[in-house]
C-alpha positions, 0 to 999 in steps of 0.5 A: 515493552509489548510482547507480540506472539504470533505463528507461521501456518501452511495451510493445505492450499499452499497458503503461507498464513501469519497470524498476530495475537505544485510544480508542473512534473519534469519526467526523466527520459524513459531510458533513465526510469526502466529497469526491466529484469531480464525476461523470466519464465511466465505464464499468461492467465488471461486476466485483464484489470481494469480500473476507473481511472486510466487504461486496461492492463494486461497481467502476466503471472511469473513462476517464483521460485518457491524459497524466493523471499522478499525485501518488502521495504525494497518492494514498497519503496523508490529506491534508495539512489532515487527518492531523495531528488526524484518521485512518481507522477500520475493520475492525480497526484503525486507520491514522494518517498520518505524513509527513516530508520523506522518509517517510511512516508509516502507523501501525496502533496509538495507540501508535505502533507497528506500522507500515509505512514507506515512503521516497520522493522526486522520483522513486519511493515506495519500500517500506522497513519492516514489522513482523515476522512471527509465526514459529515458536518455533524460528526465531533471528529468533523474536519472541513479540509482533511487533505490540507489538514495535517493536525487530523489523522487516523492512527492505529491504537496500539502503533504495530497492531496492524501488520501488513506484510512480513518484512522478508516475505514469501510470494506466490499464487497464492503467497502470504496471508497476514490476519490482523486479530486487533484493527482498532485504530483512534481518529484525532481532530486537531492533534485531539483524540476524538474517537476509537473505532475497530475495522473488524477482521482484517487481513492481508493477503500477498500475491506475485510476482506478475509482469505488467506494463506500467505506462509512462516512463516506467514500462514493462516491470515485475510487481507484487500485489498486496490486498487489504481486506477489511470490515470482515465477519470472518477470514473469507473475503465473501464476509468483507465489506471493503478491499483495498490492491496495492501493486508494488514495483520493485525500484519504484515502490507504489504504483497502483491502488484500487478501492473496492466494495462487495455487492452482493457476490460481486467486488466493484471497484469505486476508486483507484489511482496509479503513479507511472511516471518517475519525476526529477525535483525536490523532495518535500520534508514530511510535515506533522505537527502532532507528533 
């Protein structure tokens, strides 16, 4: 058995910090998707995200209460009374939900695969799997058509090495940082180890809840914003290489991620995708032939 050690920090700036040693879409009505919590007491604060791919949205910061915690695998998750006959629609594929006991899949394609999976239990969610990369020809771990490719994979070494959040988790502006001392992770081509790599410093950092209009037939929800920043030199993310914001509507689960890079003193967003529309349909069986 592995022993994890880890502590709770609050820092002076209110900062929580944890630190670890093809069918064409049918969408249901918009009465049937929302869910809207009743209205709460918010504080607009003038940000407006924009992002490569579909419109402007306005975010809005609600003040939670401050022993307000979080079931983040309700958060991160379509709903339980969902996720077995219907999934999310968006810019460029689809997202189905799959939770067993101690995974949770979130899958990109009806056949089952890609997908990203992620581990988690009483304590932590943690990310585990993603699919390959698109890598140069000459490379040994080289796969010519990672997304079809269920047999090439990137895996974090030690499986619960890199938490993501809390699994009952404090929000806030700011809410809950996790730093990730441990980021190495194995590429594997054709179920085959092929090499071992670290991110560097990474962390985690939680922020929410905010009021955002969704589009499609999800509407007007509260959402928590996860960003992963990785390729660190330190616990700063002006030392970061990359980031990665996930927002997570509770009911819904994942509904936008962004992809960013710094330049200079500046983030500039590269990629990013969004699931706003709540489908009725069958649900694939993950398929993972490797494990």
């Amino acid at each position: 058995m592995r022993l994890r050690s880890f502590s709770l920090v609050a820092a002076a700036s209110g900062l929580i910090t944890v630190q670890l040693s093809a069918v064409p879409p049918v969408a249901v009505s918009a009465e049937e998707a929302r869910e809207i919590a009743a209205p709460a007491e918010s504080r607009f604060i003038g940000n407006e995200v924009t992002t490569a791919v579909g419109p402007t949205w306005v975010v809005q910061a609600v003040n939670p209460s401050p022993d307000t915690t979080y079931d983040m695998l309700d958060w991160m998750t379509l709903n339980q009374r969902l996720r077995a006959s219907h999934h999310l629609y968006g810019a460029n594929h689809p997202l189905f939900t799959v939770v067993w006991p101690d995974k949770i899949w979130f899958i990109k394609d009806s056949p089952g695969s890609p997908w990203d999976i992620a581990l988690y239990d009483d304590e932590y969610i943690y990310d585990w799997i993603t699919g390959a990369d698109l890598l140069d020809p000459l490379s040994p771990c080289y796969t010519p058509d990672p997304w079809h490719d269920p047999r090439s994979f990137k895996k974090f070494s030690w499986d619960t090495n890199h938490p993501i959040v809390p699994r009952y988790a404090v929000a806030g502006f700011p809410g809950t940082r996790v730093l990730v001392t441990d980021s190495r992770y194995q590429t594997y081509r054709d179920c085959q180890w092929c090499r071992s790599q670290d991110l560097g410093k990474v962390f985690h950092e939680l922020w929410g809840p905010y009021t955002i209009d969704l589009g499609g037939n999800l509407g007007v929800q509260q959402v928590l914003k996860i960003t992963y920043f990785y390729l660190c030199e330190d616990w700063d993310s002006t030392t970061c290489h990359s980031a990665e914001v996930n927002w997570y509507a509770q009911r819904y689960g994942w509904v936008r991620w962004w992809y960013h890079e710094r330049q200079g003193d500046e983030w500039v967003p590269l990629a990013s995708t969004f699931w706003d529309t709540l489908v009725e349909g069958p649900v694939p069986d993950p398929v993972f032939p490797c494990f």
